[in-house]
GUKE-692872 format. One line per 5 residues: number of its first residue (from 0); their letters; for each residue x, y, z of C-alpha. Coordinates in steps of 0.25 Angstrom, whole numbers, padded with zeros to 4 digits. Layout:
<atoms>
NUM) a) X,Y,Z ~ ...;
</atoms>
This chain:
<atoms>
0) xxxxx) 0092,0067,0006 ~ 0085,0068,0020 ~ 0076,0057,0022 ~ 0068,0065,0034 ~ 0067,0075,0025;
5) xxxxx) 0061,0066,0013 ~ 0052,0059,0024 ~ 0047,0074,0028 ~ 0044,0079,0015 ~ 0037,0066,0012;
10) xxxxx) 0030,0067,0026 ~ 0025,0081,0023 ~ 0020,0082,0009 ~ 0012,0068,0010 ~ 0006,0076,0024;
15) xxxxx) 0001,0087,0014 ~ -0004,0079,0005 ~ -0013,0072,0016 ~ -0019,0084,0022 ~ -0021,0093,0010;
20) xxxxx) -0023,0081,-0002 ~ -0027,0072,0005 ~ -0038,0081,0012 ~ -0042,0088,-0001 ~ -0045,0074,-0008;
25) xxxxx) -0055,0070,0004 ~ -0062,0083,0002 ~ -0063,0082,-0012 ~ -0068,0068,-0012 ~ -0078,0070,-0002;
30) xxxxx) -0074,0062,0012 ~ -0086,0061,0020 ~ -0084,0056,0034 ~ -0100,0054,0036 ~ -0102,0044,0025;
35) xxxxx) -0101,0031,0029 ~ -0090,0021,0024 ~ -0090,0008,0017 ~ -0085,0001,0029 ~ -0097,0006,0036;
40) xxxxx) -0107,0004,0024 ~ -0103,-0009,0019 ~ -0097,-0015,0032 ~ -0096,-0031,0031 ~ -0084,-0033,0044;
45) xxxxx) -0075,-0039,0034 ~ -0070,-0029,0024 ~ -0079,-0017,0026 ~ -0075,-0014,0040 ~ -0075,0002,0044;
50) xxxxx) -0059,0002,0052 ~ -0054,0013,0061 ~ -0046,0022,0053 ~ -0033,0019,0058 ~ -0036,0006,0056;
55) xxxxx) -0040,0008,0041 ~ -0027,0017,0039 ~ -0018,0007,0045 ~ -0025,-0005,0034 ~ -0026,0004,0025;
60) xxxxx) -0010,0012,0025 ~ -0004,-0003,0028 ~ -0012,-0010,0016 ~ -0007,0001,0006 ~ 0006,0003,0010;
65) xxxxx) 0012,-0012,0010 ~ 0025,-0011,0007 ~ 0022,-0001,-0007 ~ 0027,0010,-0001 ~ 0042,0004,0002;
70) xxxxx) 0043,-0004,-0009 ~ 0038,0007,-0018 ~ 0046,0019,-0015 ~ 0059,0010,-0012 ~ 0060,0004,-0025;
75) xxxxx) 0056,0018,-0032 ~ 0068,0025,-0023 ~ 0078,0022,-0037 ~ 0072,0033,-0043 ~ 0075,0043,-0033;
80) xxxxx) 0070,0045,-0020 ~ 0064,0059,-0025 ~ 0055,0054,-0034 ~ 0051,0043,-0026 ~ 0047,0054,-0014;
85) xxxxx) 0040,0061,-0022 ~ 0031,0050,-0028 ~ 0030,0046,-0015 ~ 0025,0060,-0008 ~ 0017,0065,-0021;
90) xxxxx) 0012,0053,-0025 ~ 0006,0048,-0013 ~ 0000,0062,-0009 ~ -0008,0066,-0024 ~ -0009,0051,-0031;
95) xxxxx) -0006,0039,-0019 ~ -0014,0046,-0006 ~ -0026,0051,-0016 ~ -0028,0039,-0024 ~ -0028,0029,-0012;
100) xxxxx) -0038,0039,-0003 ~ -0046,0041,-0017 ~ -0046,0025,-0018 ~ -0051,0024,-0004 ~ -0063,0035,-0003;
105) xxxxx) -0067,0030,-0018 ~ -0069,0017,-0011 ~ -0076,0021,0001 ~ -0086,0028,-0009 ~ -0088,0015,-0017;
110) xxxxx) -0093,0008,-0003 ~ -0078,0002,-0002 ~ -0077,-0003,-0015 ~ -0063,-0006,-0024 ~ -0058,0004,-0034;
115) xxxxx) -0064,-0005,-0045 ~ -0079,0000,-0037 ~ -0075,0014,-0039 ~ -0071,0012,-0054 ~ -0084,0003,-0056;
120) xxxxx) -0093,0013,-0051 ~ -0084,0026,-0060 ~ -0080,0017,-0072 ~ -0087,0005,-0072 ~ -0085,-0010,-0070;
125) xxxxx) -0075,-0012,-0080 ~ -0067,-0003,-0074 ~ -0069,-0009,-0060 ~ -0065,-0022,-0065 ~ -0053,-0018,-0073;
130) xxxxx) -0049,-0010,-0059 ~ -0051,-0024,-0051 ~ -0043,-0033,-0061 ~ -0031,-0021,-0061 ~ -0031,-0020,-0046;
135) xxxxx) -0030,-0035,-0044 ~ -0017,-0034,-0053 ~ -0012,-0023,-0043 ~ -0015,-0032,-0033 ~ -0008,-0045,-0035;
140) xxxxx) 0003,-0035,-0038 ~ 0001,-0030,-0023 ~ 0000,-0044,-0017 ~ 0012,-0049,-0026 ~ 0021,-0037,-0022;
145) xxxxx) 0017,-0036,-0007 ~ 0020,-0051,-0007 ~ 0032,-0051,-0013 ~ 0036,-0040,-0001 ~ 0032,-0046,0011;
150) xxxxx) 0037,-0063,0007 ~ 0050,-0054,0004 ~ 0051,-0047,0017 ~ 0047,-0059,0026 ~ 0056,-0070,0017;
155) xxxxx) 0068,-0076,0025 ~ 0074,-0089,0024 ~ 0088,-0087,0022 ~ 0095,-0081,0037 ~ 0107,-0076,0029;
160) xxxxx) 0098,-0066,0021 ~ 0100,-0051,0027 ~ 0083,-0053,0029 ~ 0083,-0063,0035 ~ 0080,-0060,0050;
165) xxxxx) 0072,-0047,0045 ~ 0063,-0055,0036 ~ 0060,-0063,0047 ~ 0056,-0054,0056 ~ 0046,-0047,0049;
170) xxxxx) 0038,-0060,0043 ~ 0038,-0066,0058 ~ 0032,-0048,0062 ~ 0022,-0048,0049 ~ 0015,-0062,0054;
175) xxxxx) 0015,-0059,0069 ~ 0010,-0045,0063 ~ -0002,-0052,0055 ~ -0006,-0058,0069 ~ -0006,-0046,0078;
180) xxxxx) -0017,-0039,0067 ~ -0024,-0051,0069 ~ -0025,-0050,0083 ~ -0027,-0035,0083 ~ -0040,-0035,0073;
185) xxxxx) -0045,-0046,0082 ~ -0045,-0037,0093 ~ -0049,-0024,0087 ~ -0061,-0029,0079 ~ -0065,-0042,0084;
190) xxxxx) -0063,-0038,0102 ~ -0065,-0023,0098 ~ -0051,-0020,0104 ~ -0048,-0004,0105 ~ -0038,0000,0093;
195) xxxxx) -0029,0008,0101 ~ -0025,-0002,0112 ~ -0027,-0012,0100 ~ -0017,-0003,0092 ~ -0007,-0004,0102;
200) xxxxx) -0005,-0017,0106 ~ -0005,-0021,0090 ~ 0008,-0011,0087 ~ 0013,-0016,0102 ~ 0012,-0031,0095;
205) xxxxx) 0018,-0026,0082 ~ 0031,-0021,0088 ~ 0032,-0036,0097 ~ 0029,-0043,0083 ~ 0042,-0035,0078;
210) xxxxx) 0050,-0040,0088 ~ 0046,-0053,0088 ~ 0049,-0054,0075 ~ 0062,-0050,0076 ~ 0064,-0061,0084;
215) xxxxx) 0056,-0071,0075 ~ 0056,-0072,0061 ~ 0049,-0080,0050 ~ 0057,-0085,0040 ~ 0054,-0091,0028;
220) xxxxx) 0056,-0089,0012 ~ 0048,-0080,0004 ~ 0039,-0090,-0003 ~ 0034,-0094,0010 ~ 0031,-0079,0013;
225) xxxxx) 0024,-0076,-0002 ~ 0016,-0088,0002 ~ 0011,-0084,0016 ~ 0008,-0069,0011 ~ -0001,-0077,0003;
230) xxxxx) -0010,-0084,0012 ~ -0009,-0072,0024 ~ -0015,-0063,0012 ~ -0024,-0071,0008 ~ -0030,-0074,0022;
235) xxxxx) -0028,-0060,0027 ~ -0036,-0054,0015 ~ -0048,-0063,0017 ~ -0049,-0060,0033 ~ -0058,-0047,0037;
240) xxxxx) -0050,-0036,0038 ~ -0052,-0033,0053 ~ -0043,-0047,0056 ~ -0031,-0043,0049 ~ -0033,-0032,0038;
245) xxxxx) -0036,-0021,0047 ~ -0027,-0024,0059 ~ -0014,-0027,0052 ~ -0016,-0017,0045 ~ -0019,-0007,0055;
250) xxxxx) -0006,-0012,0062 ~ 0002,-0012,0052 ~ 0000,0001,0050 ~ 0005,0005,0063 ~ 0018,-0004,0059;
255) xxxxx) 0018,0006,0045 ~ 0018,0020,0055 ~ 0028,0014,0064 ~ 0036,0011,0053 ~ 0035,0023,0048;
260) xxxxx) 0038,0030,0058 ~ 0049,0023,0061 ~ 0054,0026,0049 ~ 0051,0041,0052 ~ 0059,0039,0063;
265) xxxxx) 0071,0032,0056 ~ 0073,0043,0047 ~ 0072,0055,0057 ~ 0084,0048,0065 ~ 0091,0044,0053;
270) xxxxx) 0091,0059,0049 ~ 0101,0062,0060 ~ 0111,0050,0057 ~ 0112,0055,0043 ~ 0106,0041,0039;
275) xxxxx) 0092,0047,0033 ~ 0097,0051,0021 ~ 0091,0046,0006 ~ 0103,0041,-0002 ~ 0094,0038,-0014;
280) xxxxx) 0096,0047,-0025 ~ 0085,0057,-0027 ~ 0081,0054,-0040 ~ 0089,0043,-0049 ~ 0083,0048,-0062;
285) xxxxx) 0071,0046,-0072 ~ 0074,0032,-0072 ~ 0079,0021,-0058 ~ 0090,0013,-0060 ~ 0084,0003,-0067;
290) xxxxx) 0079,0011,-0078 ~ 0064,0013,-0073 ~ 0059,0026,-0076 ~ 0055,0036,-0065 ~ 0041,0036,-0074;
295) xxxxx) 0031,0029,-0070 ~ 0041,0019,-0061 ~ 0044,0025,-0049 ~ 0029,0029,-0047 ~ 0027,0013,-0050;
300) xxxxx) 0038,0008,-0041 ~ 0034,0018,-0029 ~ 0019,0013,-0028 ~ 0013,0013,-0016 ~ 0021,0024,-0011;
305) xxxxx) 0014,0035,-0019 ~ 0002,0029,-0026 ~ -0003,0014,-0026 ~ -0015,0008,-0032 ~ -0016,-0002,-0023;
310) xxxxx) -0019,0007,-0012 ~ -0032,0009,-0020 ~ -0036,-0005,-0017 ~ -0034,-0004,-0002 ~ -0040,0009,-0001;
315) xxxxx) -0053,0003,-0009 ~ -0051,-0011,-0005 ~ -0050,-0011,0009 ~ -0048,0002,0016 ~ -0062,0009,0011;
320) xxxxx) -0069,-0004,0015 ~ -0065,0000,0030 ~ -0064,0015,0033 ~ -0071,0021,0043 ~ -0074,0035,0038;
325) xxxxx) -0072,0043,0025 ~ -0063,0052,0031 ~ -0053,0041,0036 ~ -0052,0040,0021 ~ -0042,0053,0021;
330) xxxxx) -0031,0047,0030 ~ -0034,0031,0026 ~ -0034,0035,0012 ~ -0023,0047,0010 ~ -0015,0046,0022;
335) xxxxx) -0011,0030,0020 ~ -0006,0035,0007 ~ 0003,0045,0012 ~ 0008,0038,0021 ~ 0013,0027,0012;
340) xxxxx) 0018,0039,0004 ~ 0026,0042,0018 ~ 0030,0027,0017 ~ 0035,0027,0005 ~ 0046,0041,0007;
345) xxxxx) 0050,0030,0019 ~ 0054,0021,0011 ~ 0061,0030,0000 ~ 0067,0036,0012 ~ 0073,0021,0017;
350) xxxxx) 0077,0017,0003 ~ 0084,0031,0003 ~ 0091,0029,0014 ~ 0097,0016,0012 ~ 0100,0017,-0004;
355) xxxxx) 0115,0015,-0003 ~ 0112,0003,0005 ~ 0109,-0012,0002 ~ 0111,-0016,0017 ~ 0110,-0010,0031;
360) xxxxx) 0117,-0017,0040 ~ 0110,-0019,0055 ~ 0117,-0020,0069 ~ 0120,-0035,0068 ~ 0127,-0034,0053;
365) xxxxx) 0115,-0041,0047 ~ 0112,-0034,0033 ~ 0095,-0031,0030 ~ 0096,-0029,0014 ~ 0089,-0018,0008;
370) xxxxx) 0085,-0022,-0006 ~ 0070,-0024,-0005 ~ 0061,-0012,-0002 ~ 0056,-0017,0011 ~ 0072,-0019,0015;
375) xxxxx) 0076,-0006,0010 ~ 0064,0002,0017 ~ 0068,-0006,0032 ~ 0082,-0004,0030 ~ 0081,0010,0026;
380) xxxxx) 0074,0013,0038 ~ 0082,0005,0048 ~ 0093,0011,0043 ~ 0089,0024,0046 ~ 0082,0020,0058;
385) xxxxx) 0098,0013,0063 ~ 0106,0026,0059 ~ 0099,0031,0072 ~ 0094,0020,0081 ~ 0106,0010,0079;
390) xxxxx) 0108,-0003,0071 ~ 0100,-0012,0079 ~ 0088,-0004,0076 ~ 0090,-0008,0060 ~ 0083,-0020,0061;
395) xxxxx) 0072,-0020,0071 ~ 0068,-0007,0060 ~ 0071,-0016,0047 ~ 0061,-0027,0052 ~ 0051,-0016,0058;
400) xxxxx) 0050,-0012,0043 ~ 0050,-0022,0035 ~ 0040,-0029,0045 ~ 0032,-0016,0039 ~ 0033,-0017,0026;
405) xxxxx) 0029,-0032,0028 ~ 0017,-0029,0034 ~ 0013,-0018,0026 ~ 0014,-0028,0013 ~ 0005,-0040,0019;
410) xxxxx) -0005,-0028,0022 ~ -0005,-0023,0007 ~ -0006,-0039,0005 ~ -0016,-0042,0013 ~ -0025,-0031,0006;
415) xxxxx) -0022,-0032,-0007 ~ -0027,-0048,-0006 ~ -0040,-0043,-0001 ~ -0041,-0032,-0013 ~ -0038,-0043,-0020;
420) xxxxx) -0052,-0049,-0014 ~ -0060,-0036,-0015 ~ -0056,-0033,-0029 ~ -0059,-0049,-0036 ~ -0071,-0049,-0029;
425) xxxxx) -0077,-0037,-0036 ~ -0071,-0041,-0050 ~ -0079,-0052,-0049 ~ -0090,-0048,-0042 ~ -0100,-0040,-0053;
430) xxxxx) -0108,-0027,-0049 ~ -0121,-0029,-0039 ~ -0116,-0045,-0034 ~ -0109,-0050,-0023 ~ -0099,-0061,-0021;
435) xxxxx) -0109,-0071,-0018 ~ -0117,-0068,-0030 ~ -0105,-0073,-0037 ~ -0104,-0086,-0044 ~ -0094,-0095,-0052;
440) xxxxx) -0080,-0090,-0054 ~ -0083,-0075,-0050 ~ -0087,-0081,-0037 ~ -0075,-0089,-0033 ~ -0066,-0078,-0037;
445) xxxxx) -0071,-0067,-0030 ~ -0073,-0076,-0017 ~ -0062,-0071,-0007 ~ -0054,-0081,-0004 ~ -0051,-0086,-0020;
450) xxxxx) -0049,-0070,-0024 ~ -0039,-0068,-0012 ~ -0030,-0080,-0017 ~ -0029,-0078,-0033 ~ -0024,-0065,-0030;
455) xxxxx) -0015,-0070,-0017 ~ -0009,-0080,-0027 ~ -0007,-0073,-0037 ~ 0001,-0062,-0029 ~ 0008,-0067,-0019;
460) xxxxx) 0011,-0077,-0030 ~ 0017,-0065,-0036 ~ 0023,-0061,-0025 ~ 0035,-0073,-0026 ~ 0040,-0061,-0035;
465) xxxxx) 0050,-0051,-0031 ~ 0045,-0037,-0028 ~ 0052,-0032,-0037 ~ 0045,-0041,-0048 ~ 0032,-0034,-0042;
470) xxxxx) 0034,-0021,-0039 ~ 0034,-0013,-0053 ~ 0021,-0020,-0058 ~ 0014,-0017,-0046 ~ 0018,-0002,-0044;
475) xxxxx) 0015,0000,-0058 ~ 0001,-0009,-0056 ~ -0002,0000,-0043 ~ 0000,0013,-0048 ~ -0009,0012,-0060;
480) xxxxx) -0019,0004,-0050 ~ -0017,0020,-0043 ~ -0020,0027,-0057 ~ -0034,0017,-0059 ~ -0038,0020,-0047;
485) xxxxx) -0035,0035,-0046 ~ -0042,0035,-0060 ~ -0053,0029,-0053 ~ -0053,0040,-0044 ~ -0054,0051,-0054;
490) xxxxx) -0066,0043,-0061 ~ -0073,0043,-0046 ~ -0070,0058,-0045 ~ -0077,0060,-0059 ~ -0090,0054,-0056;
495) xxxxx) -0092,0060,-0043 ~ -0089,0073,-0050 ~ -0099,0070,-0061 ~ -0109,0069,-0048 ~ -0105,0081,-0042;
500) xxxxx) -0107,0089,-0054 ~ -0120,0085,-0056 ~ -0123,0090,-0042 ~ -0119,0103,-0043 ~ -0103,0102,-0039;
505) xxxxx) -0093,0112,-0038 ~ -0080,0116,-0049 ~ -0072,0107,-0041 ~ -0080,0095,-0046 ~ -0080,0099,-0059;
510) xxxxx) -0064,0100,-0058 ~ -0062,0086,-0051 ~ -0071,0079,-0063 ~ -0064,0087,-0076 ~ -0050,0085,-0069;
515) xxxxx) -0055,0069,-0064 ~ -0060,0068,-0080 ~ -0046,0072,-0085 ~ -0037,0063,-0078 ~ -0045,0052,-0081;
520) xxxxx) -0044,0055,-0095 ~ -0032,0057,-0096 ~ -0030,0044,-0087 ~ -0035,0037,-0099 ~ -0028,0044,-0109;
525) xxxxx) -0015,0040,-0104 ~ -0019,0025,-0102 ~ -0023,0026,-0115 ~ -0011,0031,-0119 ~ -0003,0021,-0112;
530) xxxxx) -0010,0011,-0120 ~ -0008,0015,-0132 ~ 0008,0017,-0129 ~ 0006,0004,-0125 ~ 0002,0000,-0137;
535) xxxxx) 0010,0007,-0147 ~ 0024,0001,-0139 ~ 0018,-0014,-0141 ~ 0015,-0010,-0157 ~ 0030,-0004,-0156;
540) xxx) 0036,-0016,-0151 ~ 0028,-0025,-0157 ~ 0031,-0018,-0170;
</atoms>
């Protein structure tokens, strides 16, 4: 099959779903452009900071994406590379798209609160509680799987290993990438530095920090990695976000869209030497290889490529906290979410293309293995990118990207930590008090600095596991994360209708709350249900 035909059809349907879903959804939730926002109404210059939009879209898209959407579809590409697309394109337009922008505006109403705000002010403090301990369990899982990602990528101690050189390269880029953002939101928010000129002279120092670190590597094992990750999260998520937060992640945005469009580029030209062609089977059967059925494991094992929960958290944990405008929520919202969609058909498309393959070989005979996700989505790419522009080009490309994907990872890090921070300070915090009106143990839990380390220890501890270790209990965790808070959603929905009905509101009103009504209904059913099935096999067994 074409791979510039899959990326087209990918490209053009997740398009529509922008302009005519996306659209209808702002219009029927009421976006208004001349109310003002959280970042404006409860500005404090640390974390309630209003951002340009590009800015915020560039946090935002780099925060959510990590490396979900190559893992994610990669791994799920043993079911076929049919279903996976289709997942990819469908779900991200009608479940993923929807419920991040919904998460997001539903925040921005609750004065930038978390989900568990939302579910506090339609269900009650229970609820919000219950929200807040699940979300921290998807959390850890986040920290513990992103970590596990990055100490793999940037681990090199042995210089026979095929990664060697490569692994190098892009922890020495990553570090040197942390200092530019530095530098870059020093001069944009502290000297009042222009954006644009700023802007370029950052990309300009992205592309020198890639050369220079494929002349200089760091090289050390992965323990040491794990434990680095740990401090740099830990410090980056207690700094105000216009130090690091912002402007890494704005950049690294920019390092996203470049390397997406050069992998854009790489499947165009490889389309005319023949080597754009999907080699993976279109659809394995109801079950993968190992035995896993299609039901529910490939929506689990895509994640973040269709629908994520965690990107409930960003949307209502850091992102509502800093936009602008109401209508930015559209593009920051929706869009991100599509893109990531895009993201993931790219990385179907490089595990395609290479599935006959454990190895590419380079121009110098040295051999990049292709056996973890992040491997497989640079090779996949380089290999298509030197059917075209020649063996030497394989592994400038193949560093490129997986400096990427590594960069992408320590944002999702970074953001989950200070999630992390947001969330256990309102578990513990009760309704109508503040921190300092805290005392005892709920004080010293919920001060910053003593929040942000149990749950840094207690991931990246988790994170001295292999990803494969992680990866099935936090696509599981994240998706049903994704159904609590589109529940959540649903319950909003209801008691904004309720309001406008008592007003005098139209049919359409009356529609959204008897629809809203019946699926949280039947929502509950079914978890009933499950519970019950539960029950019966453990009588079962035990019996």
């Amino acid at each position: 099959m074409s791979a510039l035909l899959i990326l087209l059809v990918a490209v053009v349907l997740l398009a529509l779903g922008y302009v005519f879903y996306g659209s209808w959804l702002a219009k029927q939730w009421g976006v208004d452009p001349n109310r003002e926002t959280p970042a404006h109404t409860s500005y404090d210059g640390k974390d309630f900071v209003p951002a340009n939009p590009a800015v915020l879209m560039g946090h935002h898209f780099s925060s959510i994406a990590g490396a979900g959407p190559i893992n994610g579809p990669i791994q799920a590409a043993v079911f076929g590379w049919v279903p996976v697309f289709l997942w990819c394109v469908l779900g991200g337009i009608f479940f993923g798209a929807m419920h991040d922008f919904g998460a997001l505006f539903a925040s921005i109403r609750h004065n930038g609160g978390s989900i568990g705000q939302v579910m506090k002010d339609s269900m009650g403090v229970k609820a919000q509680r219950l929200f807040i301990v699940f979300a921290l369990a998807v959390l850890i899982l986040v920290i513990a799987s992103f970590t596990a990602v990055v100490a793999g990528t940037f681990a090199s101690v042995d210089p026979a290993a095929a990664t060697y050189a490569a692994n190098g390269s892009t922890a020495m880029t990553s570090i040197l990438f942390i200092v530019i953002a530095a530098i870059f939101g020093f001069f944009v928010y502290r000297k009042n530095a222009k954006i644009g000129p700023a802007t370029v002279i950052g990309i300009i120092g992205i592309i020198a920090i890639v050369f220079i670190g494929q002349e200089v590597g760091l090289h050390f094992s992965r323990t040491f990695w794990v434990l680095f990750i740990a401090v740099y999260v830990t410090v980056a998520s207690l700094l105000p976000v216009w130090i690091l937060l912002q402007p890494r992640d704005y950049l690294s945005s920019f390092l996203l869209y470049g390397m997406m469009i050069l992998a854009v580029v790489a499947i165009i030209g490889a389309t005319f030497t023949g080597a754009a062609t999907v080699e993976a089977p279109a659809f394995y059967g109801w079950k993968n290889p190992a035995g896993q059925p299609l039901f529910p494991f490939l929506f689990i094992t895509v994640a973040c490529g269709a629908c994520s929960g965690f990107h409930s958290l960003i949307s209502s944990g850091t992102s509502s906290k800093q936009i602008n405008n109401e209508k930015d929520a559209q593009i920051i919202g929706y869009g991100s979410m599509i893109v990531e969609s895009a993201l993931g058909v790219i990385s179907l498309i490089a595990i395609g293309v290479v599935w006959s393959q454990t190895s590419a070989v380079a121009g110098d005979g040295a051999k990049y293995l292709m056996s973890a996700p992040p491997t497989i989505f640079a090779g996949g790419i380089a290999t298509m990118f030197a059917s075209f522009a020649g063996e030497k080009s394989y592994g400038v490309i193949y560093n490129l990207f997986t400096l990427a994907v590594s960069v992408f990872a320590l944002t999702s890090l970074d953001s989950a930590t200070r999630l992390c921070r947001y969330l256990f300070a309102e578990l513990l915090t009760p309704e109508g008090k503040t921190h300092e009106d805290l005392t005892g143990a709920a004080k010293f839990f919920s001060t910053p600095i003593v929040s942000t380390l149990i749950m840094v220890i207690i991931g990246c501890g988790m994170g001295f596991m292999g990803l494969s270790q992680i990866w099935s209990v936090f696509g599981a965790a994240n998706q049903l994360l994704a159904s609590i808070a589109m529940l959540t959603a649903l319950c909003f929905t209801i008691v904004k209708g309720f309001g406008a009905i008592a007003a005098g509101a139209a049919w359409g009103t009356y529609f959204q709350v008897i629809w809203s009504i019946a699926l949280v209904v039947l929502a509950v059913i079914l978890a009933v249900m499950s519970l019950k099935t539960l029950a019966a096999q453990a009588k079962a067994k035990k019996a």
